[in-house]
C-alpha positions in Angstrom: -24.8 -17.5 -26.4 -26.5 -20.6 -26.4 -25.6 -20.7 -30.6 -22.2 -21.0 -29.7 -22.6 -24.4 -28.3 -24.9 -26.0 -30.0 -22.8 -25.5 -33.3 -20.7 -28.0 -31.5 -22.8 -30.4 -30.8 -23.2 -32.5 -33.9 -19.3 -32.7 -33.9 -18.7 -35.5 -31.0 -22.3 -36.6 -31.2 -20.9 -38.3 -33.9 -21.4 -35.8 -36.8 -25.2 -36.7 -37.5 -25.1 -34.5 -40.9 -22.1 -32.3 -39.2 -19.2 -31.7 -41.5 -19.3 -31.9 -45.7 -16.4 -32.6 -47.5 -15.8 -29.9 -49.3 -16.6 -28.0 -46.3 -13.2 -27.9 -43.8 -10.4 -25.4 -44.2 -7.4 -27.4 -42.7 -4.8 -25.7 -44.4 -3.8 -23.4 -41.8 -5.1 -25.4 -38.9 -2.5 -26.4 -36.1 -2.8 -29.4 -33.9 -3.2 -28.4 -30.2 -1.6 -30.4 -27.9 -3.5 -29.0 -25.1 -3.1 -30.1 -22.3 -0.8 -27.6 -19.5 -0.6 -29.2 -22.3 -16.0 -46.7 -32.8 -19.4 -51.7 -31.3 -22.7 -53.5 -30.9 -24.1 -56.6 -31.3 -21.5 -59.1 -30.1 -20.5 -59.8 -33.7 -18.1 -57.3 -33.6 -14.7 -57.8 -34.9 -11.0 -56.7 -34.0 -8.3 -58.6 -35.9 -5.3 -56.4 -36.0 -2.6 -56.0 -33.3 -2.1 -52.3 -33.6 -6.1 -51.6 -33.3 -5.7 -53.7 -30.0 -4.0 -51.2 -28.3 -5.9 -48.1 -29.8 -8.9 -46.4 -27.8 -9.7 -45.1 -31.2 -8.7 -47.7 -34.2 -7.6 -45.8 -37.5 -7.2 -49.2 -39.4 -8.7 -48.8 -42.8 -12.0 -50.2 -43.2 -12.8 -50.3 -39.3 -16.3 -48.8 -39.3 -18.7 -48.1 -36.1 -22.1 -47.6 -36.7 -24.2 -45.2 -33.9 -27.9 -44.1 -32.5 -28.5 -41.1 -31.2 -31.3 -40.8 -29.0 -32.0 -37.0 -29.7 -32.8 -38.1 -33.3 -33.5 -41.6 -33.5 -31.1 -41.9 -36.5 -28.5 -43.8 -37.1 -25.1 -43.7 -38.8 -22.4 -45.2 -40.0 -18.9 -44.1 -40.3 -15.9 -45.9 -41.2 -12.4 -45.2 -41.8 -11.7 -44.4 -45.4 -7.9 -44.8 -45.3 -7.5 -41.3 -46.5 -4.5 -39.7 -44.6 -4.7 -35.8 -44.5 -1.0 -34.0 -42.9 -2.1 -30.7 -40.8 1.1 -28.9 -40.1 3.0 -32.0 -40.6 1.3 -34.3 -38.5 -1.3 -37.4 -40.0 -5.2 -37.5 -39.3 -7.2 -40.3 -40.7 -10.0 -39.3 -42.5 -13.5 -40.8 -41.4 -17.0 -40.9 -43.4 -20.3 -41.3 -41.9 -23.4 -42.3 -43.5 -27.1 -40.9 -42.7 -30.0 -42.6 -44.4 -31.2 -39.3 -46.4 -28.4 -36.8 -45.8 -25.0 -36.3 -47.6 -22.1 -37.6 -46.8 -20.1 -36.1 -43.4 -16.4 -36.5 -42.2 -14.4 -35.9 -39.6 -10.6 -36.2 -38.9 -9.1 -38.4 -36.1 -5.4 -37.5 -34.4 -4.0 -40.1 -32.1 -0.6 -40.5 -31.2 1.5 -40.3 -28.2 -1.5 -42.1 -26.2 -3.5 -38.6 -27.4 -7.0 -38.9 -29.2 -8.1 -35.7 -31.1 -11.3 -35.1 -33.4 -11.5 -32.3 -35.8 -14.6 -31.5 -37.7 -16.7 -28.5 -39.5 -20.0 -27.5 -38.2 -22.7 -27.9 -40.6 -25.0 -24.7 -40.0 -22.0 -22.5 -38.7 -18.9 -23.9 -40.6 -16.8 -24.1 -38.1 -14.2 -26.0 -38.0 -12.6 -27.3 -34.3 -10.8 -29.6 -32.6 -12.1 -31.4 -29.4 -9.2 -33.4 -27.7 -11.2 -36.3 -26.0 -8.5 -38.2 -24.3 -4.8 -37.9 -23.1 -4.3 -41.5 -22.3 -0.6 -40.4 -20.5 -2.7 -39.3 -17.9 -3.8 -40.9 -14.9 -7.0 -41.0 -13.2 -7.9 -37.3 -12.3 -5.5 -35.9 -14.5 -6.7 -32.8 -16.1 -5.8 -31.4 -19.7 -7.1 -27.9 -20.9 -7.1 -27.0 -25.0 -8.0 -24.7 -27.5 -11.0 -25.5 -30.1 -9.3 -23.4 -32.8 -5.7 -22.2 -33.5 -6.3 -18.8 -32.6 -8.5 -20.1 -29.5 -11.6 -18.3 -31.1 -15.0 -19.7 -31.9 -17.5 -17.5 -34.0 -15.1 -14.6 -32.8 -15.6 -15.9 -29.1 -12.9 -17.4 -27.3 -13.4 -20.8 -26.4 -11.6 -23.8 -24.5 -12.5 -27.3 -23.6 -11.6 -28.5 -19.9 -11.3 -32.2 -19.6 -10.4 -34.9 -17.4 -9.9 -38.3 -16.8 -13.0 -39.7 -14.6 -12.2 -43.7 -15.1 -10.3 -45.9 -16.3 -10.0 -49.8 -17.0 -13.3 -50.3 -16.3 -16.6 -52.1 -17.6 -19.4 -50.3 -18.8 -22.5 -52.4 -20.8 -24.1 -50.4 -23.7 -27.6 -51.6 -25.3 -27.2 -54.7 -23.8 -23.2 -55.2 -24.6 -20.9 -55.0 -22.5 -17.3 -53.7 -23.0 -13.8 -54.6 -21.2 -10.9 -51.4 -20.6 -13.3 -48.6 -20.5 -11.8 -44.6 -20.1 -14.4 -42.6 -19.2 -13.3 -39.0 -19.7 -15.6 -35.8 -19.4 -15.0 -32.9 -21.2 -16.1 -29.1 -20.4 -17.1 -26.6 -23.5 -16.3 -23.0 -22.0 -16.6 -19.4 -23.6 -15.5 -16.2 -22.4 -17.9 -14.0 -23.9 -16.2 -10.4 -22.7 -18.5 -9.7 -19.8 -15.8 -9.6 -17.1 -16.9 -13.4 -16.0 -13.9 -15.0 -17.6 -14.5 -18.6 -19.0 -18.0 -19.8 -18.0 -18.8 -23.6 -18.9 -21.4 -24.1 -21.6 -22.0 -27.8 -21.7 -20.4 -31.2 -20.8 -19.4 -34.5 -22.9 -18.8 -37.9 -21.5 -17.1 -39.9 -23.4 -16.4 -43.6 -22.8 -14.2 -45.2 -25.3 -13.2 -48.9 -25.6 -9.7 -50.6 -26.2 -9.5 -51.9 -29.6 -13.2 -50.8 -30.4 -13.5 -46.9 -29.9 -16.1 -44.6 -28.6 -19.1 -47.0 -27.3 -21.3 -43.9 -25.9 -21.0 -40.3 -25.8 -23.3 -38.0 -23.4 -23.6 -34.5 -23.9 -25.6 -31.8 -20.9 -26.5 -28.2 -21.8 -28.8 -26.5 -19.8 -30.6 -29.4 -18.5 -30.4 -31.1 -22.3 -29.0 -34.0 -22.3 -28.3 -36.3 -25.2 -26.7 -39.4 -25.9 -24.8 -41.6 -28.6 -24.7 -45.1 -28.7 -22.7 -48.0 -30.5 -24.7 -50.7 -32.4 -22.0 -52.4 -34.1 -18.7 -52.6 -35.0 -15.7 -54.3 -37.3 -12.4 -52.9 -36.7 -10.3 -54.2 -39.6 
């Protein structure tokens, strides 16, 4: 069971050596809306209106680098201006950068005040959908979605339970500190057939910034817990 999960991880721990280009089938994938339904050093930039308001900026050229302290490595990712339609609706293509590894992407959703990743697994090539943050919602509001379009993950249905644990508030990261946090936590849950329905597998935390992005991500599974941090930032 534990496989299950742990294909996820690299996806929202911000795909260290995830997803390959030529590796995601999205031709037949359909955005979920779910719900009953990227910082640093203080030289960070944010120039453009529209990224202002954005708790994930898809400006072209806005990049994030991040340090995961699982791995000690760290990785760039910017947005490549690349727009890819999914069943008619945009996702902005982003590549991240691993000193010795190939090239990774993933593929951002956000409109409506909705932020969505999608992503392929690496080891399992998978390819889901996390929806980190329904920004319609207020504190305490709770959104439930599918990982897949079909709802199944390696064959084994899956769903991510999240909610809405802060909002507007300050939260310092390696020393930095950040204005209009959300702080959302997301459940990972399987059903594997046993009679015991959906069972949770793991938790993300995910605290994103207005007009910077994701500034830390923590992830718990079975007393693991990891985290992701921001070390800098230009949003274009």
């Amino acid at each position: 069971m534990k496989k299950y999960l742990l294909a996820l991880l690299p996806v929202l721990v911000f795909c260290f050596g995830s997803c390959k280009k030529d590796t995601p089938d999205l031709s037949n994938l359909t955005v979920i809306d779910g719900a009953t339904i990227p910082g640093g050093n203080n030289s960070g930039s944010n120039g453009n209106s529209s990224a202002n308001s954005s708790y994930l900026p898809t400006t072209t050229g806005s990049s994030w680098t991040y340090k995961s302290d699982a791995t000690g490595e760290s990785a760039e990712a910017h947005i490549t201006g690349v727009i890819t339609p999914i069943n008619g609706q945009n996702y902005y293509e982003l590549k991240s950068n691993t000193k010795g590894k190939e090239n990774t992407f993933q593929y951002y959703y956000v409109k409506d005040n909705k932020y969505k990743i999608v992503a392929t697994t690496e080891q399992e090539k998978v390819t889901v959908e996390f929806f980190i943050l329904d920004n319609n919602l207020a504190v305490g509001g709770e959104w439930t979605a599918k990982m897949t379009p079909d709802g199944l993950v390696n064959g084994i249905p899956g769903q991510t339970v999240s909610k809405v644990i802060e909002k507007g508030i300050t939260k310092t990261v390696l020393n930095n500190t950040y204005n209009n946090v959300i702080h959302t936590r997301m459940t990972v849950q399987y059903d594997f057939g046993i009679g015991n329905g959906f069972e949770d597998f793991g938790t993300y935390d995910y605290y994103l910034a207005k007009g910077i992005g994701l500034i830390q991500t923590d992830f718990e599974f079975m007393g693991l817990k990891t985290k992701s941090y921001l070390t800098n930032y230009s949003i274009k």
